[in-house]
C-alpha positions, 0 to 999 in steps of 0.5 A: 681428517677425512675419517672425521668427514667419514664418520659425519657422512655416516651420522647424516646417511643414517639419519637419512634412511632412519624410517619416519614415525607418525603419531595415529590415534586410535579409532575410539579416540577419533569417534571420542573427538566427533561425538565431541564436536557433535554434542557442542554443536548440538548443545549450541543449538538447544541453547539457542532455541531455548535463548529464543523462545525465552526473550521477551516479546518484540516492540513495534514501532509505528513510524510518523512519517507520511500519517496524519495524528489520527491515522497514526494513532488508529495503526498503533492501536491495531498493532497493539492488540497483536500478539507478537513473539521475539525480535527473530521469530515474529512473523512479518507477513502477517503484521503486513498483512493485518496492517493493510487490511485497514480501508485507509492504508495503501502499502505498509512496510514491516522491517527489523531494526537492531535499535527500533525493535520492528518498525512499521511504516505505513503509506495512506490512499490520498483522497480526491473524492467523496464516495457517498456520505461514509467514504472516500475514493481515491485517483485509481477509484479505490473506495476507503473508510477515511481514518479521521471521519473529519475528512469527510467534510471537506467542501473542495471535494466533489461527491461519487455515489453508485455501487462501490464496484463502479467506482473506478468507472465513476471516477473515470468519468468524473475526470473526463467531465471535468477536462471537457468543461474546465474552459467554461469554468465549471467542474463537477460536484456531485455525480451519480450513476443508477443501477440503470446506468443514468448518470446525474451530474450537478456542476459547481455553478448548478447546472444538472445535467442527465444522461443515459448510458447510450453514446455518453461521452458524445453527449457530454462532450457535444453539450460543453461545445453548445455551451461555449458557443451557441448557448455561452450567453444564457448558460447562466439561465439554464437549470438543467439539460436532459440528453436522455434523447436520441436526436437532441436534448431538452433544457429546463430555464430558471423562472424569472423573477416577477 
């Protein structure tokens, strides 16, 4: 018995100290292996580019929200006449940047979408007056090309004229203007600044009113006091004031009638 232990001690020493084999591959085959995985990967990319510059042109889609039928169809023609590449290598700046070139539109989005091909969403300036007879200006004073000339037409819209780079000064004043003299019930209707700096206001009840460009505001502001106190009970008898003076105003009266 204690040889048979022996002997299996021996077997379990000699497999002990038996030295351990490892399987190296040579140095050809390794280089064989890398140039391998390189030429996949190469091949990977070649395939990929040349799947890219073969799919067909992107669709873009013009999204409704927010426009009106002819703003819509005025962005869809722009986008149309584009040239546009694949869904992955169409350049989206430069459809944003064509895009808000329009005089009407105010921001522009362009994304991809997996479903919708590239879409674009567009946000339309919002009018709140008329900049001489070919053009609206909006809250900021920004002067715009309407999408629909039918906008032009609108009879609540007070109407801005002067050059186009005084327009946000124009607006300023035709907002101040109308809360000085929203108590009387009267709101401005056409207003025009001269390349002197004169300003010719016609309010919605008739009365016009010429200012220049010296202490203006005080002007304005002291004949809409005069108007709702001393002047309140013939204010419908005047035709126009003139405050062009430095100590007082002229008033032109309406011709009674026979």
């Amino acid at each position: 018995m204690a040889q048979t232990v022996n002997e299996v001690t021996d077997l379990m020493s000699d497999k002990k100290d038996r030295p351990k084999r490892s399987t190296r591959l040579p140095p050809s085959a390794k280089y064989f292996f890398m140039a391998l995985v390189i030429g996949l990967l190469l091949l990977i990319l070649v395939m990929g580019a040349k799947a890219l510059r073969d799919a067909p042109p992107a669709a873009i889609e013009v999204s409704h929200q927010g426009l009106t039928a002819m703003q819509y169809d005025a962005l869809q023609q722009t986008m149309n006449q584009q040239s546009v590449t694949s869904f992955f290598t169409t350049d989206l700046q430069t459809l944003r940047d064509i895009a808000i070139d329009l005089s009407w539109v105010d921001q522009i989005s362009v994304t991809r979408d997996w479903q919708r091909g590239i879409v674009i969403t567009a946000l339309p300036k919002k009018a709140v007056a008329n900049f001489g007879t070919e053009r609206m200006v909006d809250a900021k004073g920004v002067v715009f090309v309407p999408a629909d000339s039918e906008e032009l037409t609108q009879a609540q819209f007070a109407t801005l004229q002067g050059e186009i780079t005084q327009a946000p000064v124009i607006m300023q004043q035709m907002q101040q203007i109308n809360e000085w003299y929203a108590p009387l019930g009267m709101r401005v209707e056409d207003i025009i600044l001269s390349p002197r700096m004169t300003w010719l206001v016609r309010f919605s009840n008739g009365l016009r009113v010429i200012v220049d460009n010296e202490n203006t505001a005080q002007k304005l502001l002291s004949l809409s006091q005069l108007l709702g106190n001393q002047l309140s009970t013939r204010r419908d008898e005047i035709q126009s004031v003139d405050l062009r003076y430095k100590n007082g105003f002229s008033i032109a009266w309406h011709m009674k009638e026979p």
